[in-house]
Predicted model as a PDB file, atoms N, CA, C, CB and O in Angstrom, pLDDT in the B-factor column:
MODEL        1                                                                  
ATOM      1  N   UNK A   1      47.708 -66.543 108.836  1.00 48.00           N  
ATOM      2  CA  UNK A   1      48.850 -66.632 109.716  1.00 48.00           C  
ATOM      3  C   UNK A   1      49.169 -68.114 109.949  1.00 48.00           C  
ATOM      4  CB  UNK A   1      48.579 -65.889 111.060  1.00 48.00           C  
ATOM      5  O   UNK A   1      48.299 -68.984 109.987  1.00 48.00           O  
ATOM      6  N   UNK A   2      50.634 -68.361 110.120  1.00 56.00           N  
ATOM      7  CA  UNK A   2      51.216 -69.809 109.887  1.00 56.00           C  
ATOM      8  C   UNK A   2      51.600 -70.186 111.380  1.00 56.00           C  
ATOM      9  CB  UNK A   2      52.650 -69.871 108.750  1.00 56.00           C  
ATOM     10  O   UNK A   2      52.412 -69.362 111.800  1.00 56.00           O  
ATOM     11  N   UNK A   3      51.341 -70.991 112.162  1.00 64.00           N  
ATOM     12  CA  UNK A   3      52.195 -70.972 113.329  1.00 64.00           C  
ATOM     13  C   UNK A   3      52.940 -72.474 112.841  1.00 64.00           C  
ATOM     14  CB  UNK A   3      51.261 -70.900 115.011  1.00 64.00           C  
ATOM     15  O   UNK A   3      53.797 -72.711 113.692  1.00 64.00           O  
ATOM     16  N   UNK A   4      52.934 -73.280 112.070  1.00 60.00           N  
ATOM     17  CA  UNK A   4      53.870 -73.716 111.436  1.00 60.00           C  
ATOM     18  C   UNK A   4      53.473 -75.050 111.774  1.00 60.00           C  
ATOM     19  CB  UNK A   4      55.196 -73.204 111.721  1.00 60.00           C  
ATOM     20  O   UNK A   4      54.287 -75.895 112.148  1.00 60.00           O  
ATOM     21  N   UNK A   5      52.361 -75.244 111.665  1.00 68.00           N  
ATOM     22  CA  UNK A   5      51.666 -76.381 111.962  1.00 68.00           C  
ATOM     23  C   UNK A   5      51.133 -76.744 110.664  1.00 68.00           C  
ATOM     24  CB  UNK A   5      50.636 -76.213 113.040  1.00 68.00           C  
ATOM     25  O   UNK A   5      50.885 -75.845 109.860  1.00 68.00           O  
ATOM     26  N   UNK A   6      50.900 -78.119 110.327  1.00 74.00           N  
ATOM     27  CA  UNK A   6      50.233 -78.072 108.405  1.00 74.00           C  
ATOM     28  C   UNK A   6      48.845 -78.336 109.269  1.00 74.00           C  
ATOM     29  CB  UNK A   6      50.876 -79.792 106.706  1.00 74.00           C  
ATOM     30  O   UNK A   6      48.586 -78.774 110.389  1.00 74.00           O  
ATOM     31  N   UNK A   7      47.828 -77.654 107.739  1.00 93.00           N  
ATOM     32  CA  UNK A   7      46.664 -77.646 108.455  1.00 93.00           C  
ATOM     33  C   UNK A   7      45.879 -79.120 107.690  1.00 93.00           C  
ATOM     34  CB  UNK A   7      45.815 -75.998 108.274  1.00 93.00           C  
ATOM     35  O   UNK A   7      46.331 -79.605 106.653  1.00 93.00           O  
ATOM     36  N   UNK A   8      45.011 -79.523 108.203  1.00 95.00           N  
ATOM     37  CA  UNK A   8      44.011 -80.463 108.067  1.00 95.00           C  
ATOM     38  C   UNK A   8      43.031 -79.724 106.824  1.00 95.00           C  
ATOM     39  CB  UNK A   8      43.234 -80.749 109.629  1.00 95.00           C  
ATOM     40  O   UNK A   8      42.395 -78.675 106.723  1.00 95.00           O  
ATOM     41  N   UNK A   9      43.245 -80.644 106.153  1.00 97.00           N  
ATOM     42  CA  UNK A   9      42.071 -80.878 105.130  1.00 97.00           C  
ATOM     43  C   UNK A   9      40.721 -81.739 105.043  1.00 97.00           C  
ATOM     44  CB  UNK A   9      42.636 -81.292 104.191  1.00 97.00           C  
ATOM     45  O   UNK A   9      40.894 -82.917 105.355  1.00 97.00           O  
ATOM     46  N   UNK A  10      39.585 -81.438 104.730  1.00 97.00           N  
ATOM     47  CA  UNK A  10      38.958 -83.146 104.763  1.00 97.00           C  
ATOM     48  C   UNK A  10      38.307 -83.240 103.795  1.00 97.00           C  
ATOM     49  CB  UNK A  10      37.990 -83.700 105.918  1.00 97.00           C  
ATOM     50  O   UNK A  10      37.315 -82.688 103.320  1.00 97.00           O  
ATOM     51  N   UNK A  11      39.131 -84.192 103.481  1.00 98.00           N  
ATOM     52  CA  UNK A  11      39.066 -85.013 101.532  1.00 98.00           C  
ATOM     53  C   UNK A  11      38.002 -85.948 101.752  1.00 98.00           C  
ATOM     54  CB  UNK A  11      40.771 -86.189 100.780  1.00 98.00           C  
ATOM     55  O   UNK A  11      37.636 -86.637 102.704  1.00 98.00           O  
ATOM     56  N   UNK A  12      37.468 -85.682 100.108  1.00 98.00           N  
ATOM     57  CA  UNK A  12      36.265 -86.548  99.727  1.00 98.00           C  
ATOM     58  C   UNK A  12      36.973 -87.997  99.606  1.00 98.00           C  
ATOM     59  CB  UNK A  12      35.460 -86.014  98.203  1.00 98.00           C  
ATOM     60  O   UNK A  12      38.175 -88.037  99.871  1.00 98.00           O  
ATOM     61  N   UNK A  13      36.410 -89.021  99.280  1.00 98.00           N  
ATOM     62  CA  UNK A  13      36.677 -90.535  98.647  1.00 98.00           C  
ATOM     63  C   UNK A  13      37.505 -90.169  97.742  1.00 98.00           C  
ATOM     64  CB  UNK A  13      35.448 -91.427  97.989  1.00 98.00           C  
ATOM     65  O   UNK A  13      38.691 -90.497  97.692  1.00 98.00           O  
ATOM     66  N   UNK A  14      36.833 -89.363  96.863  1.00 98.00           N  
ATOM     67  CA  UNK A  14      38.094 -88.920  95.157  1.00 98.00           C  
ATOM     68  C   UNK A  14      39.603 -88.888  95.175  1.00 98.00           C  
ATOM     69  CB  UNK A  14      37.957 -87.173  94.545  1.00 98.00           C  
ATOM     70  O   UNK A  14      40.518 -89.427  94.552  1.00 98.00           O  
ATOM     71  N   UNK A  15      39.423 -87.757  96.458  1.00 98.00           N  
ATOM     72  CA  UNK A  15      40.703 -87.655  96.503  1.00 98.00           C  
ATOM     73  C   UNK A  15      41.567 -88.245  97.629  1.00 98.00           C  
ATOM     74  CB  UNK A  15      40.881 -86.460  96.411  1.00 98.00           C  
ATOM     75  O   UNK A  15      42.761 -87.957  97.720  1.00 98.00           O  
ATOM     76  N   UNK A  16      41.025 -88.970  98.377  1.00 98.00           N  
ATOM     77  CA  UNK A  16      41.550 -90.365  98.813  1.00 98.00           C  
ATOM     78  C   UNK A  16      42.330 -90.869  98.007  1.00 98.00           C  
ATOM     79  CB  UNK A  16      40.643 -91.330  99.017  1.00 98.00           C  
ATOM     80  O   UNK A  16      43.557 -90.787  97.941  1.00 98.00           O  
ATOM     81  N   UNK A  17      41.241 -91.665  97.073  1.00 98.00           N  
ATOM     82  CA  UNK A  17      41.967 -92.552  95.944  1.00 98.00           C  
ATOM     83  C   UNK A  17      42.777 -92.021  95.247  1.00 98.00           C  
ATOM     84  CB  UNK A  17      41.231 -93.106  95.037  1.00 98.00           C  
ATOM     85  O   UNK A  17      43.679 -92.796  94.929  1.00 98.00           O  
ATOM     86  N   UNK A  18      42.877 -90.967  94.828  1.00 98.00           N  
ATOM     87  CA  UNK A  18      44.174 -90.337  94.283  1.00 98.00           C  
ATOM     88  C   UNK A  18      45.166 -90.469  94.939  1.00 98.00           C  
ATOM     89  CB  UNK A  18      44.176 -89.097  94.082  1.00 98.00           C  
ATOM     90  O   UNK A  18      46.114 -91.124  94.507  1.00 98.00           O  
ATOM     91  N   UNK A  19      45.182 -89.881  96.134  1.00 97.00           N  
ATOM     92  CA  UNK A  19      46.299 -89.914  97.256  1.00 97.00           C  
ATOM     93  C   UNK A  19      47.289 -91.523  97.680  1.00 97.00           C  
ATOM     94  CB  UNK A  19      45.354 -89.434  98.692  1.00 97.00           C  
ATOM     95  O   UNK A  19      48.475 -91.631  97.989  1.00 97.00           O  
ATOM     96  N   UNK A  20      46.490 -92.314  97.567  1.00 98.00           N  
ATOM     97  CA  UNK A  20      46.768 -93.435  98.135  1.00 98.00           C  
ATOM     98  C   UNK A  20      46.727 -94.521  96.773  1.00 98.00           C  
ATOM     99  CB  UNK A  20      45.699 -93.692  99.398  1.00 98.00           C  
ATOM    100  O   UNK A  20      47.034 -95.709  96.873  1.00 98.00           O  
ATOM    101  N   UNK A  21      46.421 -94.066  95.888  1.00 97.00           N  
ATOM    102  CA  UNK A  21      46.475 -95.094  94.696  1.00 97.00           C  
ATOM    103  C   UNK A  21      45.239 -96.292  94.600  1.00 97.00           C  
ATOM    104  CB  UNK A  21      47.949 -95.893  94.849  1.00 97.00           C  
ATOM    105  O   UNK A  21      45.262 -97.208  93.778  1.00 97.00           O  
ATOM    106  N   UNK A  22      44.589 -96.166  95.213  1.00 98.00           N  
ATOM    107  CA  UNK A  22      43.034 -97.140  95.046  1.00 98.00           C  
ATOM    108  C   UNK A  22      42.399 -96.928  94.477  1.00 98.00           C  
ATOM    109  CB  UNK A  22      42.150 -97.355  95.813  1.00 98.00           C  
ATOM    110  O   UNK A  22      42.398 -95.792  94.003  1.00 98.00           O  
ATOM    111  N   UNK A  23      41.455 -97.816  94.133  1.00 98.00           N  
ATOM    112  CA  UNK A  23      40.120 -97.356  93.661  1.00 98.00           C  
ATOM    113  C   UNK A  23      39.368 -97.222  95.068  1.00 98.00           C  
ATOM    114  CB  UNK A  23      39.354 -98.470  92.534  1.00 98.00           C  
ATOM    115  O   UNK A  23      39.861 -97.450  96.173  1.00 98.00           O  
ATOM    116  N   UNK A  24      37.890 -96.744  94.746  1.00 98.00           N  
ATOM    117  CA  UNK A  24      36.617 -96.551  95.904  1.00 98.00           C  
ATOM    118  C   UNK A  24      36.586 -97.505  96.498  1.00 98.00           C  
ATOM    119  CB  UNK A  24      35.199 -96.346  95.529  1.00 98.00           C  
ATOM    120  O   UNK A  24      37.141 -97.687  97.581  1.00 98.00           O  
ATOM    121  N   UNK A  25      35.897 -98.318  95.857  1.00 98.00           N  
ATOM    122  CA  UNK A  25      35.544 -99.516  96.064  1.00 98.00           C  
ATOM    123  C   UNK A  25      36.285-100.009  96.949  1.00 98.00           C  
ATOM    124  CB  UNK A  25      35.503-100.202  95.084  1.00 98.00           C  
ATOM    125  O   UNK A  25      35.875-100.166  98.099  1.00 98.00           O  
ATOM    126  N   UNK A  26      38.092-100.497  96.385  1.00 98.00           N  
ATOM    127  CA  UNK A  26      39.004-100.768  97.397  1.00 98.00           C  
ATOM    128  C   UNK A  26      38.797-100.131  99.082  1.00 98.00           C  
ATOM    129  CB  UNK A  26      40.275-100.250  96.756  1.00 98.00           C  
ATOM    130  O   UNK A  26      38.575-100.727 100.136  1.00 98.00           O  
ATOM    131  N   UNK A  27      38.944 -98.960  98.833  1.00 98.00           N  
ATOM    132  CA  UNK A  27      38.721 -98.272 100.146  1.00 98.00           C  
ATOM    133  C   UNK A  27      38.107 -98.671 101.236  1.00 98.00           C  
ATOM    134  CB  UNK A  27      38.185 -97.338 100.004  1.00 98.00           C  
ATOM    135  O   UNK A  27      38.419 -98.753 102.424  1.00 98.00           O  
ATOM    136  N   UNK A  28      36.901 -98.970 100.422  1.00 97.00           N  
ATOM    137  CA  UNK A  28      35.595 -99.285 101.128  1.00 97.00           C  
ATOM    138  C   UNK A  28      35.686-100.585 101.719  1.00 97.00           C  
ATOM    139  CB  UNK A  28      34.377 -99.249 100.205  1.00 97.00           C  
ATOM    140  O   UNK A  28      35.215-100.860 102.822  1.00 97.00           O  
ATOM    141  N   UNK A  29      36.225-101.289 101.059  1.00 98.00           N  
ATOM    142  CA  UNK A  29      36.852-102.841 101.516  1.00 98.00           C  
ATOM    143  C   UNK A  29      38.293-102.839 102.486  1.00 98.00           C  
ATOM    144  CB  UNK A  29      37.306-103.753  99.947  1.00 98.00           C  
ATOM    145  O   UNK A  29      39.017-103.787 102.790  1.00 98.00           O  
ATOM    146  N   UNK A  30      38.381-101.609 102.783  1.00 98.00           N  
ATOM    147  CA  UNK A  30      39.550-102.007 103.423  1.00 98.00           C  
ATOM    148  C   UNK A  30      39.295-101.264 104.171  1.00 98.00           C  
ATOM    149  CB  UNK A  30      40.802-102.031 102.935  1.00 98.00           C  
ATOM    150  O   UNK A  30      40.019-101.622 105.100  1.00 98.00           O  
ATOM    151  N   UNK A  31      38.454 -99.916 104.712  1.00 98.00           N  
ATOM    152  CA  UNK A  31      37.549-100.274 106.334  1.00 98.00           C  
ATOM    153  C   UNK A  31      36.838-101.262 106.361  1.00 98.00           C  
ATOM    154  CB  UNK A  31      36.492 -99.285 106.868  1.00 98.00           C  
ATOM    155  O   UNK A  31      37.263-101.809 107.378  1.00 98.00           O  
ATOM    156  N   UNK A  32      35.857-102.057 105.881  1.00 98.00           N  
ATOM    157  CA  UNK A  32      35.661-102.930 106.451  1.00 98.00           C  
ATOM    158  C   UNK A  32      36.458-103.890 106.847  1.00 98.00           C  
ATOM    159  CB  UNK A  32      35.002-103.217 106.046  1.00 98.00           C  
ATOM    160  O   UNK A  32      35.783-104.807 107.315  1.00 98.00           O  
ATOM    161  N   UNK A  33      37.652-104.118 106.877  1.00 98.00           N  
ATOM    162  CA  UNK A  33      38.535-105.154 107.245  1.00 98.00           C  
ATOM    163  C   UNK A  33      39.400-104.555 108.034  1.00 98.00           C  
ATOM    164  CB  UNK A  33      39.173-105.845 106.198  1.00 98.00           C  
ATOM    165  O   UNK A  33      40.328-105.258 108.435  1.00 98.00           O  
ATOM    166  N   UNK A  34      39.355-103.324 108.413  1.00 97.00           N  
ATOM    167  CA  UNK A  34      39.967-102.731 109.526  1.00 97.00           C  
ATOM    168  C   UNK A  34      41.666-102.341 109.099  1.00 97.00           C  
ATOM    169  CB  UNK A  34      39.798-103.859 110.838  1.00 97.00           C  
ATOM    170  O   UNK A  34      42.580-102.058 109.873  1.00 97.00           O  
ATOM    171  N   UNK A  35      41.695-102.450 107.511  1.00 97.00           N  
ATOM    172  CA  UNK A  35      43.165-101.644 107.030  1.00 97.00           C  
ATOM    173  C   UNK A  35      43.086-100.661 106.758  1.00 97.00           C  
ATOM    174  CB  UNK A  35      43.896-101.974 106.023  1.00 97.00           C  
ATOM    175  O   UNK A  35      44.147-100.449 106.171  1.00 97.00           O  
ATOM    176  N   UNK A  36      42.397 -99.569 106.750  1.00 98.00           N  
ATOM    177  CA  UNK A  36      41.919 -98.751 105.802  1.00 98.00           C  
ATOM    178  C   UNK A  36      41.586 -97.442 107.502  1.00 98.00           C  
ATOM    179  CB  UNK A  36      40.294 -99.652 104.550  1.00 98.00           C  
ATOM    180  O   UNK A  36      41.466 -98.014 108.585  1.00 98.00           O  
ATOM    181  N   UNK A  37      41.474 -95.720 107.481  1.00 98.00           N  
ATOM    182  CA  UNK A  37      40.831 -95.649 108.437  1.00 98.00           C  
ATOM    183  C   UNK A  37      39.780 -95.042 107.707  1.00 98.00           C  
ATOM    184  CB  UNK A  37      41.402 -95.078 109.558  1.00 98.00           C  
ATOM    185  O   UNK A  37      39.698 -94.595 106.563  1.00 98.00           O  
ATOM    186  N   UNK A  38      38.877 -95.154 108.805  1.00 98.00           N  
ATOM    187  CA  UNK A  38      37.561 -94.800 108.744  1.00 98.00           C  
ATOM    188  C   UNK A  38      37.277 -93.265 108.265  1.00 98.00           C  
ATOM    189  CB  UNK A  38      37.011 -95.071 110.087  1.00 98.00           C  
ATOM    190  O   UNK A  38      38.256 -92.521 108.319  1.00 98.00           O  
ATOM    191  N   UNK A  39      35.951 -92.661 107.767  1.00 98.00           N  
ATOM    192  CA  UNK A  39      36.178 -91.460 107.441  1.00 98.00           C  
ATOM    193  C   UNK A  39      35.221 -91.147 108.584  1.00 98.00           C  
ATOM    194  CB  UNK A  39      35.965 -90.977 105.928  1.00 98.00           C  
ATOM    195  O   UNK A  39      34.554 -91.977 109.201  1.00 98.00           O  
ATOM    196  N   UNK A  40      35.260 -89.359 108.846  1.00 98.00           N  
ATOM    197  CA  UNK A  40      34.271 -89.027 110.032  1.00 98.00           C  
ATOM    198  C   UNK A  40      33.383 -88.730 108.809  1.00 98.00           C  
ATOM    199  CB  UNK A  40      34.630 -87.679 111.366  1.00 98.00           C  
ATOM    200  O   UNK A  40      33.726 -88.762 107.627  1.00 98.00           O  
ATOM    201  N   UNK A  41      31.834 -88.354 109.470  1.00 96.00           N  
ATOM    202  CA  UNK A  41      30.758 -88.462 109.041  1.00 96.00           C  
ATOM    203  C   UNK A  41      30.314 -86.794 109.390  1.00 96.00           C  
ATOM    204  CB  UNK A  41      29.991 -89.755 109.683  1.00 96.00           C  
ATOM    205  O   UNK A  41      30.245 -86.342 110.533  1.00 96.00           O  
ATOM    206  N   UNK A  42      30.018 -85.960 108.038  1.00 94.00           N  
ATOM    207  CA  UNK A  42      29.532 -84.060 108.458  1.00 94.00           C  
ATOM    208  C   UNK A  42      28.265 -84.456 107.585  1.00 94.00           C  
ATOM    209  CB  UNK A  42      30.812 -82.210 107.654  1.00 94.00           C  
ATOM    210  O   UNK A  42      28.088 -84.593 106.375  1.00 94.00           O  
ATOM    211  N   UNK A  43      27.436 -84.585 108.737  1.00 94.00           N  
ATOM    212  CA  UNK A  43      25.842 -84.306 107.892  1.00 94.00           C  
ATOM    213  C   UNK A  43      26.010 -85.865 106.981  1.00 94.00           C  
ATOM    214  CB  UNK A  43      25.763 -82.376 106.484  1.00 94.00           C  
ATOM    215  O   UNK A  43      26.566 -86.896 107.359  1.00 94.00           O  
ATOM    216  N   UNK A  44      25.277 -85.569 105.612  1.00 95.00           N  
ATOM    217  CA  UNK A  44      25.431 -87.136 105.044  1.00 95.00           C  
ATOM    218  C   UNK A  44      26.463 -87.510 104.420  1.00 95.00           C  
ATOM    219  CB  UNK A  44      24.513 -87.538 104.151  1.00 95.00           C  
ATOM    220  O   UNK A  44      26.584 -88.597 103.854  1.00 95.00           O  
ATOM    221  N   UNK A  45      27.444 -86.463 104.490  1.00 96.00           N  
ATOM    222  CA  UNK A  45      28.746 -86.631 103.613  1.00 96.00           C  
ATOM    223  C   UNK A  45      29.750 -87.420 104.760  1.00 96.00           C  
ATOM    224  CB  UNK A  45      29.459 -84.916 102.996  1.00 96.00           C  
ATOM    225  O   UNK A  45      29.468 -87.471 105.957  1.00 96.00           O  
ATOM    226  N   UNK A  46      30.748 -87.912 104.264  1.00 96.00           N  
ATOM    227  CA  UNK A  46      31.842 -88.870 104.874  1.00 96.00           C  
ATOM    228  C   UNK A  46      33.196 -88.084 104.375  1.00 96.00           C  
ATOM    229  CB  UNK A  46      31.732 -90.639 104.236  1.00 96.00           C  
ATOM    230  O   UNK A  46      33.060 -87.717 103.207  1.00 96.00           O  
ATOM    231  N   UNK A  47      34.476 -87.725 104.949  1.00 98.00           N  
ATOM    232  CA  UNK A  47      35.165 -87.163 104.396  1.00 98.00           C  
ATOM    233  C   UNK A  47      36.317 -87.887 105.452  1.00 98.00           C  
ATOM    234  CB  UNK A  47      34.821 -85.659 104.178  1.00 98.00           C  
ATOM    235  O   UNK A  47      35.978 -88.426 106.505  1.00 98.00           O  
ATOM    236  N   UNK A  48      37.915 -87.788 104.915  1.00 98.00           N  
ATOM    237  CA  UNK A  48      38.402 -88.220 106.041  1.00 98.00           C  
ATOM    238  C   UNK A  48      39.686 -86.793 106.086  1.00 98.00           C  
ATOM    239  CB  UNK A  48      38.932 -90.067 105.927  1.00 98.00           C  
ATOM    240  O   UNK A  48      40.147 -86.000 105.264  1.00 98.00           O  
ATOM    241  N   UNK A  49      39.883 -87.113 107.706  1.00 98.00           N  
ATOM    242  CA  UNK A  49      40.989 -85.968 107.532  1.00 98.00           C  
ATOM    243  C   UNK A  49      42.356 -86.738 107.388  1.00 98.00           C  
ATOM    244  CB  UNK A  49      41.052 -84.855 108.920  1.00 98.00           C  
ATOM    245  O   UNK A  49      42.811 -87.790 107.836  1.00 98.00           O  
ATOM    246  N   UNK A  50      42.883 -85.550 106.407  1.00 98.00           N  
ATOM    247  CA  UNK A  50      44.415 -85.265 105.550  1.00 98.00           C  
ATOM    248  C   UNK A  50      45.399 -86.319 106.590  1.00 98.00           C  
ATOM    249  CB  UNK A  50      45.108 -83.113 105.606  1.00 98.00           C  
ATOM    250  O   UNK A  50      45.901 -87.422 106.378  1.00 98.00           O  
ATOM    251  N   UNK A  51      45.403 -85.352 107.870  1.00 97.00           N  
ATOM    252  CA  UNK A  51      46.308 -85.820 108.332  1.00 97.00           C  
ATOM    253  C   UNK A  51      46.382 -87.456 109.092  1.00 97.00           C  
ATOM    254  CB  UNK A  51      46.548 -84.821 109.027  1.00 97.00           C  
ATOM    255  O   UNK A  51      47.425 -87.662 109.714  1.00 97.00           O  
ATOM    256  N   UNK A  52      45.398 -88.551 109.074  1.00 98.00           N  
ATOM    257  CA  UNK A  52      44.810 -89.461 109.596  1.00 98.00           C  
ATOM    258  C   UNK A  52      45.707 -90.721 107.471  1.00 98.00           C  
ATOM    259  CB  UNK A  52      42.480 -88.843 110.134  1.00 98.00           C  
ATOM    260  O   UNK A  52      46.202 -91.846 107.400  1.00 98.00           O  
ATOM    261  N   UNK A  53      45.440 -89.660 106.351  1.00 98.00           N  
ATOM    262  CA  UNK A  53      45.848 -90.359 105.840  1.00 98.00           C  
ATOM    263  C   UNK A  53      47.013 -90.195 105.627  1.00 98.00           C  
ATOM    264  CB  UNK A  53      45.315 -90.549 105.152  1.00 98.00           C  
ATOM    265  O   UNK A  53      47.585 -91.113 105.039  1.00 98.00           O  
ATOM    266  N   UNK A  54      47.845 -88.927 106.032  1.00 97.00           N  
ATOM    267  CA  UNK A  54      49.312 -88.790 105.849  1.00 97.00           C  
ATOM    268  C   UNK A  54      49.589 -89.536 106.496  1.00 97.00           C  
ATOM    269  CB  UNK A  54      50.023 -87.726 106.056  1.00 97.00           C  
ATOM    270  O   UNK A  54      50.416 -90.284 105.974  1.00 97.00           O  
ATOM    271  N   UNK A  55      49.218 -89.907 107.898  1.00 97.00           N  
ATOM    272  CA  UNK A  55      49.399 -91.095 109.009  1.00 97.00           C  
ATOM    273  C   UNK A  55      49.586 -92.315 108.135  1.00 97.00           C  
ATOM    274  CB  UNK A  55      48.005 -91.324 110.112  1.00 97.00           C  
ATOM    275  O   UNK A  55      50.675 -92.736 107.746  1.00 97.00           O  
ATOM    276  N   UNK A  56      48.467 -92.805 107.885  1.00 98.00           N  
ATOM    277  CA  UNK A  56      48.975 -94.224 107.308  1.00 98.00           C  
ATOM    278  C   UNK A  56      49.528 -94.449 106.109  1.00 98.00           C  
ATOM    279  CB  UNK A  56      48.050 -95.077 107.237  1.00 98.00           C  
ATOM    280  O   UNK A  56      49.819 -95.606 105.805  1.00 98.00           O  
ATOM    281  N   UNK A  57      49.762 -93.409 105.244  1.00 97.00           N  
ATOM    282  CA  UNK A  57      51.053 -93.382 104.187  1.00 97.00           C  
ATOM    283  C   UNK A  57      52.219 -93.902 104.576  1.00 97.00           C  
ATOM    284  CB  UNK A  57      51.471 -92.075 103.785  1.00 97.00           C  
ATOM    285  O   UNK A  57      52.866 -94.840 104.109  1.00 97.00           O  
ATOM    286  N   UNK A  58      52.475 -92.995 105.735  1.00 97.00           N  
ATOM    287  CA  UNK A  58      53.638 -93.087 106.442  1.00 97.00           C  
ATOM    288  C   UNK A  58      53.853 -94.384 106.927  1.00 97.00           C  
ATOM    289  CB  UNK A  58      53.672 -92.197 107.450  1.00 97.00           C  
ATOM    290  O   UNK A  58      54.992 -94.837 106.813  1.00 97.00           O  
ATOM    291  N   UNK A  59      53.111 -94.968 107.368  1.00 96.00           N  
ATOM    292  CA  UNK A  59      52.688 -96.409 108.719  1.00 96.00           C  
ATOM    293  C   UNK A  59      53.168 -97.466 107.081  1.00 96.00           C  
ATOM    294  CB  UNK A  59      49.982 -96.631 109.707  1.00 96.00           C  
ATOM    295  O   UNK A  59      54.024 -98.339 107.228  1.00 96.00           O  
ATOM    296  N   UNK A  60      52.667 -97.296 105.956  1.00 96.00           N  
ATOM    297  CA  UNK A  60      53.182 -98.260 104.831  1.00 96.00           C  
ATOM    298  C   UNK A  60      53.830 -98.063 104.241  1.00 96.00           C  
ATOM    299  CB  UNK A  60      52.663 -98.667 104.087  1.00 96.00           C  
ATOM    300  O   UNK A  60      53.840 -98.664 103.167  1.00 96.00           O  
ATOM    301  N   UNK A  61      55.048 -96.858 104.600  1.00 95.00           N  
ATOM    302  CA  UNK A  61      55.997 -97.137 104.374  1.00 95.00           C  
ATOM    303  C   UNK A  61      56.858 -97.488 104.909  1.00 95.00           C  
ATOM    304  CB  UNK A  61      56.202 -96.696 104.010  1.00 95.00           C  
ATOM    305  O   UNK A  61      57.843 -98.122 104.530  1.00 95.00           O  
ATOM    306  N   UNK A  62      56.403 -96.886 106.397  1.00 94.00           N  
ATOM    307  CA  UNK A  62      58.016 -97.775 107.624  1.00 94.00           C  
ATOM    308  C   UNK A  62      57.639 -99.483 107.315  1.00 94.00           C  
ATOM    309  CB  UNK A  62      57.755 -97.378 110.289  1.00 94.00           C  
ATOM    310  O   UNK A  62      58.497-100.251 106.880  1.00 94.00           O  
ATOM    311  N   UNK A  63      56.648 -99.783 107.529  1.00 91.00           N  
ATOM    312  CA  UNK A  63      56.371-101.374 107.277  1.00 91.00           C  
ATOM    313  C   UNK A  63      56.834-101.605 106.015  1.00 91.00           C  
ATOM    314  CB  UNK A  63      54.827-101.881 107.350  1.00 91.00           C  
ATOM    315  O   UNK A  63      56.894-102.799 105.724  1.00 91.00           O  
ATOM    316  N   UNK A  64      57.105-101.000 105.359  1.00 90.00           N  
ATOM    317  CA  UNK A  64      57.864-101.623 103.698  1.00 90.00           C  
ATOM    318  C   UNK A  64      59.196-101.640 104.171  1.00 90.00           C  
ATOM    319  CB  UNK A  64      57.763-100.468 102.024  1.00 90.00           C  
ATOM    320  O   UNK A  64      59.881-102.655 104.299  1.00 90.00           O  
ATOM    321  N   UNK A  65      59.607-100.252 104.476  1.00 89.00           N  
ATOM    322  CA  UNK A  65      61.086-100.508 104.489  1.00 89.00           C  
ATOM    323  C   UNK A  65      62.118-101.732 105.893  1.00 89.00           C  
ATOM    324  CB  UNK A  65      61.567 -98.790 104.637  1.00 89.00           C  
ATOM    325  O   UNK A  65      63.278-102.144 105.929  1.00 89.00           O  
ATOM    326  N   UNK A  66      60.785-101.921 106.911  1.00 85.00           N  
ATOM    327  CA  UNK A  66      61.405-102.866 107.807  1.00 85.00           C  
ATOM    328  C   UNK A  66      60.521-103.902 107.551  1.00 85.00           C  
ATOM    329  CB  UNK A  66      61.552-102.474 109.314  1.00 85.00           C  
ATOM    330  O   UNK A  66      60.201-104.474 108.593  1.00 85.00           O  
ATOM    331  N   UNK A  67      59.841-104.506 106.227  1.00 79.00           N  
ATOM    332  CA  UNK A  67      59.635-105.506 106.132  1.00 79.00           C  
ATOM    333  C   UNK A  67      58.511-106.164 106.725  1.00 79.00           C  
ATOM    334  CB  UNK A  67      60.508-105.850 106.333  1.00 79.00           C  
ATOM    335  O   UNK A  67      58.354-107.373 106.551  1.00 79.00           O  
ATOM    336  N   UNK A  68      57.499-105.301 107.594  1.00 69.00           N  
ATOM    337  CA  UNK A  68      56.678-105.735 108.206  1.00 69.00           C  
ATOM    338  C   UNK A  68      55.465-106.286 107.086  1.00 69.00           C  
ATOM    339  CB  UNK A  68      56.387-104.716 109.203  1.00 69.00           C  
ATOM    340  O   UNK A  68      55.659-106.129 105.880  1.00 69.00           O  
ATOM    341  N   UNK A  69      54.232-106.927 107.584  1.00 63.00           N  
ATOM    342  CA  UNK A  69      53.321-107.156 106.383  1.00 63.00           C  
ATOM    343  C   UNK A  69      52.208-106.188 107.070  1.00 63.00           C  
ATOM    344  CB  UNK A  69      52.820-108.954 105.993  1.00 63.00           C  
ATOM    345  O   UNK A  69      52.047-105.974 108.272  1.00 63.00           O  
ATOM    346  N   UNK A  70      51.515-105.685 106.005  1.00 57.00           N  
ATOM    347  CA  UNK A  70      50.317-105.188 105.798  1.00 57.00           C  
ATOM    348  C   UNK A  70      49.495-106.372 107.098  1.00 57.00           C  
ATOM    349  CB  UNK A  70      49.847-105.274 103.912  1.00 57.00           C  
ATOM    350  O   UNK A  70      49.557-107.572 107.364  1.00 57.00           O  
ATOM    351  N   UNK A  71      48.619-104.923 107.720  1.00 51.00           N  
ATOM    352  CA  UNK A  71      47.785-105.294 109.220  1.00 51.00           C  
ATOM    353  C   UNK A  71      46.335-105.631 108.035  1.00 51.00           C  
ATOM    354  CB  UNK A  71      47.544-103.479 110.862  1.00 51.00           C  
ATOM    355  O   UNK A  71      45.246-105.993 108.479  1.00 51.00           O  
TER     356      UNK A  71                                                      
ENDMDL                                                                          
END                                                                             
C-alpha cells in the first residue's frame, strides 16, 4: 500500500557511486571533509539512506544553477 510517500532505501557504497558519479574512495574523502553525508552504521555494515542522497543531488544542483560553489 502507497500513501504516496517514496520510500527510503539504504544503499551500499556501490550504489552510491553509481548514483552520484564517484568513485569509493572519492566518497570517503568527501565525508571526511564534511561534503559528502555520512552513512548510518547497521551492525558492521555502513549504508546511507536514499533519501539523505536525493537531498544532496538536489543541494548540487540548485548550487549549479545559482552559481553557488561546492561547501
Amino acid at each position: 500500500m502507497s500513501d504516496g510517500t517514496a520510500q527510503v532505501s539504504l544503499l551500499p557504497v556501490k550504489k552510491v557511486a553509481e548514483r552520484v558519479g564517484f568513485s569509493v574512495p572519492t566518497i570517503y574523502r568527501r565525508i571526511r571533509s564534511g561534503e559528502f553525508p555520512a552513512p548510518i552504521s547497521i551492525g558492521v555494515n555502513s549504508r546511507w539512506p536514499s533519501d539523505r542522497i536525493d537531498a544532496w543531488i538536489a543541494e548540487q544542483i540548485e548550487r549549479s544553477a545559482t552559481g553557488k560553489a561546492a561547501a
